[in-house]
C-alpha positions in Angstrom: 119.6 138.5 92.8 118.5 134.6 93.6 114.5 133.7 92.6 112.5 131.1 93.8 110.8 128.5 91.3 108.4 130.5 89.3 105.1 128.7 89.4 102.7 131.7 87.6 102.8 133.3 84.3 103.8 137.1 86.0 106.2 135.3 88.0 107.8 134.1 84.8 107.5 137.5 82.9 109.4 138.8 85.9 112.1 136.2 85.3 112.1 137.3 81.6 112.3 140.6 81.8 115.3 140.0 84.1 117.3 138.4 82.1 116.9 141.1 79.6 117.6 143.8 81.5 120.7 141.7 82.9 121.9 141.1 79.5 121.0 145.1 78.0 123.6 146.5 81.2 126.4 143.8 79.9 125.6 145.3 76.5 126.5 148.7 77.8 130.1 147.2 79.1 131.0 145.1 76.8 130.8 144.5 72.8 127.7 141.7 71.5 130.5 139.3 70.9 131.5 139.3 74.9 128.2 138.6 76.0 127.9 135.0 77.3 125.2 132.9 78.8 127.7 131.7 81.8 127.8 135.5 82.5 124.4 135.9 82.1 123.4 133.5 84.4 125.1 134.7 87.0 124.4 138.4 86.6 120.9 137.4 87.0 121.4 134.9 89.7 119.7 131.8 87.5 121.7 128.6 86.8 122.2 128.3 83.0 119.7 125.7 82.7 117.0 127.9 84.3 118.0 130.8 82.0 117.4 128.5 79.0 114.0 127.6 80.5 113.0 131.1 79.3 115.6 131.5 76.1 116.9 129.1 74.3 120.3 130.5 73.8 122.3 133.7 74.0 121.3 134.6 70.5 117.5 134.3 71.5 118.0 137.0 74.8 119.9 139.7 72.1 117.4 139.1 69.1 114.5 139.9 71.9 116.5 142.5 73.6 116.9 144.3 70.1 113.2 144.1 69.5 112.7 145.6 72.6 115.5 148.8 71.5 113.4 149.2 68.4 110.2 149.9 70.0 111.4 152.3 72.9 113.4 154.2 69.4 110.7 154.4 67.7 108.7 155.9 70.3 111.5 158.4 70.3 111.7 159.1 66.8 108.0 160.0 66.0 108.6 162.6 68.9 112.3 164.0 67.2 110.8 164.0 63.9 107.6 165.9 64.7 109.5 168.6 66.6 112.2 168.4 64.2 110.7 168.6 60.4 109.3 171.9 59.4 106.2 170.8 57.1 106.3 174.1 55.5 109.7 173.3 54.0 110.2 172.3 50.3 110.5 168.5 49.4 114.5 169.1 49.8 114.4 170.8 52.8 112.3 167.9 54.8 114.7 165.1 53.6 117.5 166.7 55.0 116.2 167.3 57.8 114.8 163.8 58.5 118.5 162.1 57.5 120.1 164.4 60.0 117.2 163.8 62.8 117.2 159.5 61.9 121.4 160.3 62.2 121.2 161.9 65.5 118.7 159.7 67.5 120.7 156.2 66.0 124.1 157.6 66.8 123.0 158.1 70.6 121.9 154.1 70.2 125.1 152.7 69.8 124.5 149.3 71.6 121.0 149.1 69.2 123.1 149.8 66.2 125.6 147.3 67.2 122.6 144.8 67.7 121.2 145.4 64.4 125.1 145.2 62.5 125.4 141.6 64.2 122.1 140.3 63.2 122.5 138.8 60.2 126.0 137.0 60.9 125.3 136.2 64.6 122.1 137.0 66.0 120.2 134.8 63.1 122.1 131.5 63.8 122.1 129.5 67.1 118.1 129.9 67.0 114.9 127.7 65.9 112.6 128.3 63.5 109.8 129.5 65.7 112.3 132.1 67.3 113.5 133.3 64.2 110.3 133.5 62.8 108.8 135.5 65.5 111.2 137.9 65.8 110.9 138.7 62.3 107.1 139.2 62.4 107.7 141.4 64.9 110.4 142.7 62.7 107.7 143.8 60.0 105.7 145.4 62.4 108.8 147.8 63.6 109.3 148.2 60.2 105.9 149.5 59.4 106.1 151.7 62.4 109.3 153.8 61.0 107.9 153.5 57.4 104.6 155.7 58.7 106.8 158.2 60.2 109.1 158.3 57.6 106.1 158.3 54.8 104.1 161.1 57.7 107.2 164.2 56.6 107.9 162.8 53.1 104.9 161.3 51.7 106.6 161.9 48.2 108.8 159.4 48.6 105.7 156.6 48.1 106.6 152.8 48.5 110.3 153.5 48.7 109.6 154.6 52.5 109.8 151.1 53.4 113.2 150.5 51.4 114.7 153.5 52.8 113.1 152.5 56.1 115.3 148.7 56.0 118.2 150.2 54.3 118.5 152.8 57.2 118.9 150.3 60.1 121.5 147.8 58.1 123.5 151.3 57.0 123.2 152.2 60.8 124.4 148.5 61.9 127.1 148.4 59.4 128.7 152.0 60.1 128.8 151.0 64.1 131.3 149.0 63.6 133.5 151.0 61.8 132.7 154.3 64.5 133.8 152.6 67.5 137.3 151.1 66.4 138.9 148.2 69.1 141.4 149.4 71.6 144.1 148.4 69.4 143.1 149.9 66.4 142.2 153.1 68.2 145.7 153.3 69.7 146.8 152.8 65.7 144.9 156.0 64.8 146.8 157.7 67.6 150.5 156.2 66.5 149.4 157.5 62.7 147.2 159.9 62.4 147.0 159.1 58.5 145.1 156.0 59.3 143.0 157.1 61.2 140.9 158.4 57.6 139.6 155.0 57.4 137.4 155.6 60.8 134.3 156.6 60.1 132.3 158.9 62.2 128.3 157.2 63.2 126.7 160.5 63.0 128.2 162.8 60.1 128.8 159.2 58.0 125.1 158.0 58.3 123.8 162.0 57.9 125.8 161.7 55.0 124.2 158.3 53.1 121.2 158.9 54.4 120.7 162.2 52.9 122.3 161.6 49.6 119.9 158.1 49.0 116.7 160.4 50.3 117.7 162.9 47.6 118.6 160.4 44.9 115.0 158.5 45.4 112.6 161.6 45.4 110.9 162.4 42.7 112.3 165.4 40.9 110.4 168.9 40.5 
C-alpha cells in the first residue's frame, strides 16, 4: 500500500487508521515486544518519518490500538453479560456467572490482554505527557463503561465495581503472559511434564480469581 501526501483531515484519518490496523495484524503474528516501527512502516507503505507524523513512536500506535480493543470488548461484553446473567439468581449465583462470562470473552482477546500486561512496563514509557495523558482519560472513560455493566448484574457490590473493574484487566494482563509460554518453555513442558504445573491456563486461572475476589467483596446475607 503507497499513499500520496495527505493534505485533508479524512485523508489523514485514513492514514491513521492504517497504521493501526497494520500494526493490530503484526500483533496477531507476533508478541508486543516484536512489533517495530521499521516493520511498521513498511507494512503500511509510509517511510518512518511519515508514520511518526501521525505517532510519535511505537509505544503511541499500541497504547491507541489497545484503546481501540477496549471499546470494540466492551461492546461485546454488555451483550455476553446480558444474555449470560440470570437476574433471577441469588447474589452468589450472578457473581459466578459474571467471573466466568468476564473469563470467557478476555481469554478469546489474547493480543488485548497481552496489550494491557505490557502497559505499565512498556506501553507507558517512550511517550509524552499529552499522549499519556490522553490515553488515560480515555482510560477512565473505558473504565466507567465496564464498571456500569459490572455494577448493572451486581449492584451489591457498590463502589467496589470500579476496583473489581481495574483489578480485572491488570489480573487479565498479568495471567497472559503466563498462558501462552515461549517456544522454548513450551517444548520444556513437553520434555517434563512436572513443569509444566507452573503454566497457567487464561480461562480456568482468571474464572478462578475472579470468582473468588467477587465472592470475598460482596456483602454477606
Amino acid at each position: 500500500m503507497t499513499f500520496q501526501r495527505a493534505r485533508t483531515e479524512e485523508q489523514r484519518e485514513v492514514r491513521r487508521r492504517a497504521i493501526l490496523d497494520a500494526a493490530s495484524a503484526m500483533l496477531d503474528e507476533m508478541p508486543v515486544a516484536a512489533v517495530t516501527l521499521n516493520e511498521l512502516s513498511r507494512r503500511v507503505g509510509l517511510a518512518k518519518p511519515n508514520v511518526l507524523r501521525y505517532f510519535e513512536s511505537r509505544e503511541a500506535v499500541l497504547l491507541e490500538l489497545l484503546d481501540r480493543f477496549l471499546r470494540e470488548w466492551l461492546t461485546e461484553l454488555a451483550d455476553e453479560l446480558a444474555d449470560g446473567v440470570d437476574t433471577n439468581l441469588p447474589m452468589a449465583g450472578r457473581a459466578t456467572a459474571v467471573a466466568a462470562i468476564l473469563s470467557r470473552s478476555l481469554a478469546r482477546r489474547s493480543v488485548m490482554c497481552d496489550l494491557f500486561g505490557a502497559q505499565g512496563s512498556v506501553l507507558e514509557h517512550n511517550v509524552s505527557v499529552e499522549v499519556v495523558a490522553r490515553y488515560k482519560r480515555a482510560s477512565l472513560d473505558r473504565l466507567a463503561t465496564m464498571t456500569g455493566l459490572v455494577r448493572k448484574h451486581l449492584p451489591e457490590l457498590g463502589e467496589n465495581a470500579t476496583l473489581f473493574s481495574l483489578q480485572t484487566m491488570v489480573l487479565a494482563g498479568a495471567l497472559s503472559a503466563y498462558s501462552t509460554p515461549p517456544p522454548s518453555l513450551a517444548a520444556a513442558y513437553r520434555a517434563e511434564p512436572e513443569l509444566a504445573r507452573l503454566h497457567l491456563e487464561m480461562t480456568d486461572s482468571l474464572n478462578m480469581a475472579l470468582t473468588a475476589t467477587l465472592l470475598g467483596v460482596l456483602p454477606r446475607d
